[in-house]
DRENDO-1510 file (C-alpha; in Angstrom, 1 decimal, always signed):
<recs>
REC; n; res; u; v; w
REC; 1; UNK; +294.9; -44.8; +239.8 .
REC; 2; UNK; +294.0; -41.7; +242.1 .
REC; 3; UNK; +295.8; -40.6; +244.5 .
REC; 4; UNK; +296.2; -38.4; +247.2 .
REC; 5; UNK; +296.2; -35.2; +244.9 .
REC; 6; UNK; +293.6; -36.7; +242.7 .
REC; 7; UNK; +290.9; -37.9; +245.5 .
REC; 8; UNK; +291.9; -33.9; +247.1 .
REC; 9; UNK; +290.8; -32.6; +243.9 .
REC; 10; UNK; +287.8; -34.1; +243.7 .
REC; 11; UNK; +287.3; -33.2; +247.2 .
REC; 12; UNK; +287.8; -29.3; +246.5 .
REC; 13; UNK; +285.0; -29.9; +243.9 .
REC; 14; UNK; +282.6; -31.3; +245.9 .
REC; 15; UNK; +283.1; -29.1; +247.9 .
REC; 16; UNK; +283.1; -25.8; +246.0 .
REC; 17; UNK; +279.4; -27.5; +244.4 .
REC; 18; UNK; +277.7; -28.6; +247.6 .
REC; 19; UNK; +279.2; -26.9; +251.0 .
REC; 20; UNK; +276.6; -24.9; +252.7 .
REC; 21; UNK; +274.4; -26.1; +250.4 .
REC; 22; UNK; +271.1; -28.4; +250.5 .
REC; 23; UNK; +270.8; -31.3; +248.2 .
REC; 24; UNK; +267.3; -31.0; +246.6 .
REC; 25; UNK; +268.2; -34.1; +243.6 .
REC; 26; UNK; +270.2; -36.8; +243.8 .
REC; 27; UNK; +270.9; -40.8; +241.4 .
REC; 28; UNK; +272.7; -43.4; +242.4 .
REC; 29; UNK; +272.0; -45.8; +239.5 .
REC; 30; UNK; +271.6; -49.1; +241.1 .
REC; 31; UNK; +275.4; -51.4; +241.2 .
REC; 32; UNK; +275.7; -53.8; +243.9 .
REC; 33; UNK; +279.1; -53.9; +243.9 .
REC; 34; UNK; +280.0; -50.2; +244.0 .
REC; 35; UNK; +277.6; -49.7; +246.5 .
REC; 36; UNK; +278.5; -51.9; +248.8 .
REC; 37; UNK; +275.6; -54.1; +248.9 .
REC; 38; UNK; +273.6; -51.6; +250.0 .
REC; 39; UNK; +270.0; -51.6; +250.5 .
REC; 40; UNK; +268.6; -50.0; +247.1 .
REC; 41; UNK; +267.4; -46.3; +248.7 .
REC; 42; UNK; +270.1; -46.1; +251.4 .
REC; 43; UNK; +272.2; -43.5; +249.7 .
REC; 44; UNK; +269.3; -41.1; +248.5 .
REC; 45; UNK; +267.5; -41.1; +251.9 .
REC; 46; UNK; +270.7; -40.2; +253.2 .
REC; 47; UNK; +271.6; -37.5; +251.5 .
REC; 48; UNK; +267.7; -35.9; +249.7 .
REC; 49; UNK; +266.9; -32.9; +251.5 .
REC; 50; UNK; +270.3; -33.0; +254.1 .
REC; 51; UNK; +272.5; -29.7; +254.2 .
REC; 52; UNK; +276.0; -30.3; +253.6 .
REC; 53; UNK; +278.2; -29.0; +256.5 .
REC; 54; UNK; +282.0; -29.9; +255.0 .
REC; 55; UNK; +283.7; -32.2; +252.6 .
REC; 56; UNK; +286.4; -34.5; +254.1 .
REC; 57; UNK; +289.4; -36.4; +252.9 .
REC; 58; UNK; +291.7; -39.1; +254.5 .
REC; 59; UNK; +294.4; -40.1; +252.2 .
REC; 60; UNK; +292.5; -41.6; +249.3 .
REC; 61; UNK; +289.2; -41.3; +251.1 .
REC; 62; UNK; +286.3; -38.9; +251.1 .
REC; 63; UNK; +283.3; -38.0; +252.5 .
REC; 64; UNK; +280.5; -35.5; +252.5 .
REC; 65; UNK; +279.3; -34.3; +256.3 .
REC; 66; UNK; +275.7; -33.9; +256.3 .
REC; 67; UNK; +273.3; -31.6; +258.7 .
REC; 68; UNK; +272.0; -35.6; +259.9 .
REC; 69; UNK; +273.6; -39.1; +260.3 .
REC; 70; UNK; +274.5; -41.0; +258.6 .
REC; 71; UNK; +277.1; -39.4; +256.0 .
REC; 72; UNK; +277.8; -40.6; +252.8 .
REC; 73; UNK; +281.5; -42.2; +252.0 .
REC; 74; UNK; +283.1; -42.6; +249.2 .
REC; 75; UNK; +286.9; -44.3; +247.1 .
REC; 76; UNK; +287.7; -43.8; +243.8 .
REC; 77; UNK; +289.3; -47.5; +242.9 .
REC; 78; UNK; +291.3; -47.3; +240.1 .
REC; 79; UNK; +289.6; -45.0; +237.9 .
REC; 80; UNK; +286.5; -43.5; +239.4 .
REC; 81; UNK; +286.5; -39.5; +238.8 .
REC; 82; UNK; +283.9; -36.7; +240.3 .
REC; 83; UNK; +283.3; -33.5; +238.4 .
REC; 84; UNK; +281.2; -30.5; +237.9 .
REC; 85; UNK; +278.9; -31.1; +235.5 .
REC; 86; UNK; +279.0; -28.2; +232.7 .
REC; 87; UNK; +282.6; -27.6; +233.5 .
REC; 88; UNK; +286.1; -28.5; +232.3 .
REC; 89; UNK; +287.5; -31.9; +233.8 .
REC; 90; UNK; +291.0; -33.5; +233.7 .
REC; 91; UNK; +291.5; -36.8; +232.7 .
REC; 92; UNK; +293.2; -39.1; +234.3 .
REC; 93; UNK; +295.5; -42.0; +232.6 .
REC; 94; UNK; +292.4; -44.8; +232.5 .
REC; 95; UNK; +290.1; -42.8; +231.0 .
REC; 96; UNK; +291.5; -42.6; +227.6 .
REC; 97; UNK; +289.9; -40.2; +225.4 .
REC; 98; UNK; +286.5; -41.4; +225.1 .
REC; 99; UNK; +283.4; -38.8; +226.0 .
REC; 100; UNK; +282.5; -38.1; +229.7 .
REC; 101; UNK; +278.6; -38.2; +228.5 .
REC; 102; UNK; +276.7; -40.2; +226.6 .
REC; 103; UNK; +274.4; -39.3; +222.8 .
REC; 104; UNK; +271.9; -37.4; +225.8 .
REC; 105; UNK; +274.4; -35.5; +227.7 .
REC; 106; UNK; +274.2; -37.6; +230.1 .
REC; 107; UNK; +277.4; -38.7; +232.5 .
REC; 108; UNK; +278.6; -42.3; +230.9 .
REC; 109; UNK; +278.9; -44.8; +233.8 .
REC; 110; UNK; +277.3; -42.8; +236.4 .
REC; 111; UNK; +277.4; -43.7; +240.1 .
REC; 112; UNK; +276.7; -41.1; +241.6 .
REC; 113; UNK; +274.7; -37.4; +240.7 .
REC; 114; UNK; +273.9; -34.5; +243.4 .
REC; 115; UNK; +272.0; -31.4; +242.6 .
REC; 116; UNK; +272.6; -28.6; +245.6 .
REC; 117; UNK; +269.8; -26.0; +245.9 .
REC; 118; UNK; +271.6; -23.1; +243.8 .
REC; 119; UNK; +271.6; -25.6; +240.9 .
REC; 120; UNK; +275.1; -26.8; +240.2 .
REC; 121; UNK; +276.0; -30.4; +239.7 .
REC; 122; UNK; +278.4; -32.8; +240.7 .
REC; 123; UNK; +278.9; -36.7; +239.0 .
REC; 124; UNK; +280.7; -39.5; +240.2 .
REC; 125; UNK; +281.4; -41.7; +237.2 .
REC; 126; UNK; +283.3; -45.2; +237.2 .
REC; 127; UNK; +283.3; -47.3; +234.4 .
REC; 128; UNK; +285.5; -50.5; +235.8 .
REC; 129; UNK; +283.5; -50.6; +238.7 .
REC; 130; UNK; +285.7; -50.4; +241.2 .
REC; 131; UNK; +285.0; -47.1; +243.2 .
REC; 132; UNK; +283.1; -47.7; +246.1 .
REC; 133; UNK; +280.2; -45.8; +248.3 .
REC; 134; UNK; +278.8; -46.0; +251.4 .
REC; 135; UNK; +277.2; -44.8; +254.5 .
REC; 136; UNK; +278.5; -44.1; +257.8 .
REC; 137; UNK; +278.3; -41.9; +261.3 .
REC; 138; UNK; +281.9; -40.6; +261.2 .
REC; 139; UNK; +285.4; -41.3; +259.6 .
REC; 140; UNK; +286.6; -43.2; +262.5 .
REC; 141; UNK; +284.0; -46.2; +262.2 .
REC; 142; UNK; +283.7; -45.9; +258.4 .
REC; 143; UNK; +287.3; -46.0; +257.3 .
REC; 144; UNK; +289.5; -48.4; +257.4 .
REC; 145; UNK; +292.9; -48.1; +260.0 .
REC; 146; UNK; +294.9; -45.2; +258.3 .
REC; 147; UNK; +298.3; -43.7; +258.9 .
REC; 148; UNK; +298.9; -40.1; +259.1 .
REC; 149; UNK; +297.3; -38.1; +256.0 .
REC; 150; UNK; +300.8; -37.5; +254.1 .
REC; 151; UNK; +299.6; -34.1; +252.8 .
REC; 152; UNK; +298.3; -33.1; +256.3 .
REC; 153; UNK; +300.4; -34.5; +258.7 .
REC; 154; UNK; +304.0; -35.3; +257.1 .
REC; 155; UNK; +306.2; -37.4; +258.7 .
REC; 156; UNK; +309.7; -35.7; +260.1 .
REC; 157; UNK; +312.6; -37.2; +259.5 .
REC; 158; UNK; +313.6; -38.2; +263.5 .
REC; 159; UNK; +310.2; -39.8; +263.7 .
REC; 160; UNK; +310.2; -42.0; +260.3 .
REC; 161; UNK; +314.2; -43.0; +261.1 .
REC; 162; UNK; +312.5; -44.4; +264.3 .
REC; 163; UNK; +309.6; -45.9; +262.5 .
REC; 164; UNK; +311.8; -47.6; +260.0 .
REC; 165; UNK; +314.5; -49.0; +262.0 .
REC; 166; UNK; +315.0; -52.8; +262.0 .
REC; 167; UNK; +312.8; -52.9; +258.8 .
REC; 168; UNK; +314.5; -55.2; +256.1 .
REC; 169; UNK; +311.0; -54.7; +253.7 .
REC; 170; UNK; +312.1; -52.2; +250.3 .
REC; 171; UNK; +311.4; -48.9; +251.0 .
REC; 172; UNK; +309.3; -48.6; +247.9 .
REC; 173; UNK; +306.6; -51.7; +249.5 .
REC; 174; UNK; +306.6; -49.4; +253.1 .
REC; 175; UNK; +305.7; -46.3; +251.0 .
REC; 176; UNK; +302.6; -48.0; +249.5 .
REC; 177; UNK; +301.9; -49.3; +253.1 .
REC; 178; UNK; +298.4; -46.8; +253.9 .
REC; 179; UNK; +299.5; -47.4; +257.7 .
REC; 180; UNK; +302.4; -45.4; +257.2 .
REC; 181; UNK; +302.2; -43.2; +254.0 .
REC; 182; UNK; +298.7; -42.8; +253.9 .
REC; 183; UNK; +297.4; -41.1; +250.1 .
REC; 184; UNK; +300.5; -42.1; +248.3 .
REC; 185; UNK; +300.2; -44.6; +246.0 .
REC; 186; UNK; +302.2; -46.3; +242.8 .
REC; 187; UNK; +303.0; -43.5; +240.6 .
REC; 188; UNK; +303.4; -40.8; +244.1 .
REC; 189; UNK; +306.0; -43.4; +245.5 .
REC; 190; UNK; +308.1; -43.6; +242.1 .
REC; 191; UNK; +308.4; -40.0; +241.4 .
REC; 192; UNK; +309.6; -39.3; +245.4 .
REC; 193; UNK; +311.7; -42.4; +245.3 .
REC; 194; UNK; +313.4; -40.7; +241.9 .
REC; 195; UNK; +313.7; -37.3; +243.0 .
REC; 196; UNK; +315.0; -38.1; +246.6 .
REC; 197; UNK; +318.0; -40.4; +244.7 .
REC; 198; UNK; +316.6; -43.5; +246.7 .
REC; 199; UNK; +317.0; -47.0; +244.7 .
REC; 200; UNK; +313.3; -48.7; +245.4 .
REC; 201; UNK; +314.9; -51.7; +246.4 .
REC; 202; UNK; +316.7; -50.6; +249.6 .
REC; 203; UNK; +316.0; -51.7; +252.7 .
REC; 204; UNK; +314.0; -49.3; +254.4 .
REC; 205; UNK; +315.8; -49.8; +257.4 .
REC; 206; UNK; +318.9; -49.0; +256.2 .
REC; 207; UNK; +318.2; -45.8; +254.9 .
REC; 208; UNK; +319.7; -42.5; +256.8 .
REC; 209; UNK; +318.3; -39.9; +258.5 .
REC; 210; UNK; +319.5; -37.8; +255.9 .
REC; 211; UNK; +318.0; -39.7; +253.1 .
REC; 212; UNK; +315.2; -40.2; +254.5 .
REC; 213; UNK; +314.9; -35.8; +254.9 .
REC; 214; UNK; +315.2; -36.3; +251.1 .
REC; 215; UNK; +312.2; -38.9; +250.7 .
REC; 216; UNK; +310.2; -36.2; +252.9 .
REC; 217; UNK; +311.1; -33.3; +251.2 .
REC; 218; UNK; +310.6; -34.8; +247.5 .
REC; 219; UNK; +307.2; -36.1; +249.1 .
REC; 220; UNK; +306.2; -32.8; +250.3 .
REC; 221; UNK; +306.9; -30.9; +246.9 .
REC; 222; UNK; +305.4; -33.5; +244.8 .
REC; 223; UNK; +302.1; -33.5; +247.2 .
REC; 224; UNK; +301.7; -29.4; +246.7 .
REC; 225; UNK; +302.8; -29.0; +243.1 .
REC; 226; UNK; +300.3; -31.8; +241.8 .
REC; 227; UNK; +297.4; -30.7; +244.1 .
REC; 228; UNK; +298.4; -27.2; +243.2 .
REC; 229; UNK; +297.2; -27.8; +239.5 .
REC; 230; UNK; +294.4; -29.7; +240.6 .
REC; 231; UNK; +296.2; -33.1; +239.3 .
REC; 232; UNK; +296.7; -32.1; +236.1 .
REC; 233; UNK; +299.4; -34.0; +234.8 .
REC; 234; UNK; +299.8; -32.1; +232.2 .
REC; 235; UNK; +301.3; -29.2; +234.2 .
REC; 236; UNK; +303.6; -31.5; +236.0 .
REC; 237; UNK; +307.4; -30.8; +235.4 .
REC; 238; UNK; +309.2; -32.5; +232.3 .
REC; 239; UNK; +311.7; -33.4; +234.7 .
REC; 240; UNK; +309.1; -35.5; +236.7 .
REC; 241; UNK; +309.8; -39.2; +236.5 .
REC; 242; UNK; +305.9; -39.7; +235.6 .
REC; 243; UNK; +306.2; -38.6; +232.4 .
REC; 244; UNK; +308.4; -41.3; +231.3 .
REC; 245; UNK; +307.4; -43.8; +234.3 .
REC; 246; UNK; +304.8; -45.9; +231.8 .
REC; 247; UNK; +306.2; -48.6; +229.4 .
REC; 248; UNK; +304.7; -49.5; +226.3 .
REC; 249; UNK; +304.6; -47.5; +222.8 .
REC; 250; UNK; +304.3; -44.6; +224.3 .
REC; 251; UNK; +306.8; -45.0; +227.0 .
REC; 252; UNK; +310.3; -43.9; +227.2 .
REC; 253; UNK; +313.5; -45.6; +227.8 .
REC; 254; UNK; +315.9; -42.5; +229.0 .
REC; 255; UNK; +315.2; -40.0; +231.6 .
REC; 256; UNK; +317.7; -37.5; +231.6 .
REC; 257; UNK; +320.2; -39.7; +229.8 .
REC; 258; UNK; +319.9; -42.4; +232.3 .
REC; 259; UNK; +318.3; -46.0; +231.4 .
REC; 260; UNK; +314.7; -46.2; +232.8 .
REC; 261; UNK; +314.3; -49.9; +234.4 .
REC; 262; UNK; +311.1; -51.5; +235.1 .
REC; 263; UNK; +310.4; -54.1; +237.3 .
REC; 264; UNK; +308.1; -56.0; +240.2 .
REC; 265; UNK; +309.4; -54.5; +243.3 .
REC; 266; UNK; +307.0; -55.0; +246.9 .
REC; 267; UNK; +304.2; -56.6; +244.5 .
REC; 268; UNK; +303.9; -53.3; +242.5 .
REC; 269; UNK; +305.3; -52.6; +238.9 .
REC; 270; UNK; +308.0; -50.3; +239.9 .
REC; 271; UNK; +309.7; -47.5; +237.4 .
REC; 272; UNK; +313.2; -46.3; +238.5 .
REC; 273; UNK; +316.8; -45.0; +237.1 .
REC; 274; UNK; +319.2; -46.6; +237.9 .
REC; 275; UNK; +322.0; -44.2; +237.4 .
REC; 276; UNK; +320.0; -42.1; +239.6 .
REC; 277; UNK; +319.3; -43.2; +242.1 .
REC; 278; UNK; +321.0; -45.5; +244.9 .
</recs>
């Protein structure tokens, strides 16, 4: 599912394609549910003929700030994706290894297409249907409540020990918990969990001020190193837990010769070693 460094890619691309830029073309191919219910024609008046001022992120959010109200607003759900079109894309996990366009050339599961005046593309494709757009004045009345953006405004570790106290909930569910960690998600919250030595099942309230510098720390480096290399897992460390993290037949059952253990922890399927962490 995107995260954090996967919705901040996109929003570099959408950026670098329509900043400064007027949109002159743009699809929506009609899909009630990933539109919100929208009126059919909401999201092209919105945006035909508007100048885009900046590109915006919020945790796993985006949106695109037009010269006019109202903007357009957008989520990714568990496997939506926005590229250039004519350039190289990652992949993530979901899409497998099927083509990005169809026979034609065109994008397959389009939900989105923007053409900015100087020509260059961008496509928002989603073929479970669970990315989301929409229309709205400014983030504040158009998102949801949010916690602090984790790549933007990190926690410190006096403040989170604060936070925390009393809490008897696994620090794994509170990380997954947008009011407080706001962009990290399933795979973000393993990997920190591993690398800060933290056991998923711990009660969050119990956890030191010095471990809790750990959790930050491993957050912060895992944040700039995947958005670094625009989410390209492929570039992410070997010693990464994410590597190994998925079960299956491809899956492993060591990490670093320690047992790899699986299991429902705060609702979420939850990979962790054991011998590593505590």
């Amino acid at each position: 599912m995107p995260e954090l460094p996967e919705v901040e890619t996109v929003r570099r691309i959408l950026s670098s394609v329509l900043e400064g830029q007027k949109i002159v073309a743009a699809e929506f191919p009609a899909d009630s549910i990933v539109q919100k219910k929208l009126p059919e024609g909401t999201l092209l008046a919105a945006c035909i003929g508007a100048k885009v001022e900046r590109v915006g992120r919020h945790g796993k959010f985006w949106w695109i700030e037009l010269d006019r109200k109202p903007w357009i607003f957008g989520h990714l759900g568990m496997a939506g994706w926005i590229r250039e079109l004519g350039q190289s894309s990652i992949r993530l996990r979901e899409h497998g290894q099927a083509p990005f366009d169809d026979e034609n050339g065109r994008p397959r599961f389009l939900k989105m297409l923007l053409e900015s005046e100087n020509g260059r593309r961008v496509a928002m494709t989603d073929g479970r249907r669970l990315a989301r757009l929409w229309i709205g004045d400014d983030p504040k009345s158009a998102l949801p409540k949010l916690g602090p953006d984790m790549m933007l405004n990190p926690w410190s570790s006096e403040a989170l020990l604060a936070k925390l106290s009393g809490r008897s909930a696994p620090i794994k569910a509170l990380l997954l918990d947008q009011a407080l960690f706001c962009g990290v998600g399933n795979w973000i919250a393993d990997e920190v969990l591993y690398q800060a030595g933290i056991a998923p099942n711990r009660a969050s309230g119990e956890l030191s001020k010095l471990e809790l510098g750990r959790l930050i720390d491993a957050l912060a480096e895992v944040l700039a190193h995947a958005v670094r290399v625009g989410a390209d897992s492929d570039q992410y460390p070997p010693t990464w837990l994410f590597n190994a993290r998925w079960g299956g037949a491809k899956g492993q059952e060591m990490l670093d010769g320690s047992a790899i253990r699986r299991e429902t922890i705060g609702g979420r399927t939850t990979a962790w070693v054991p011998g590593k962490q505590s």
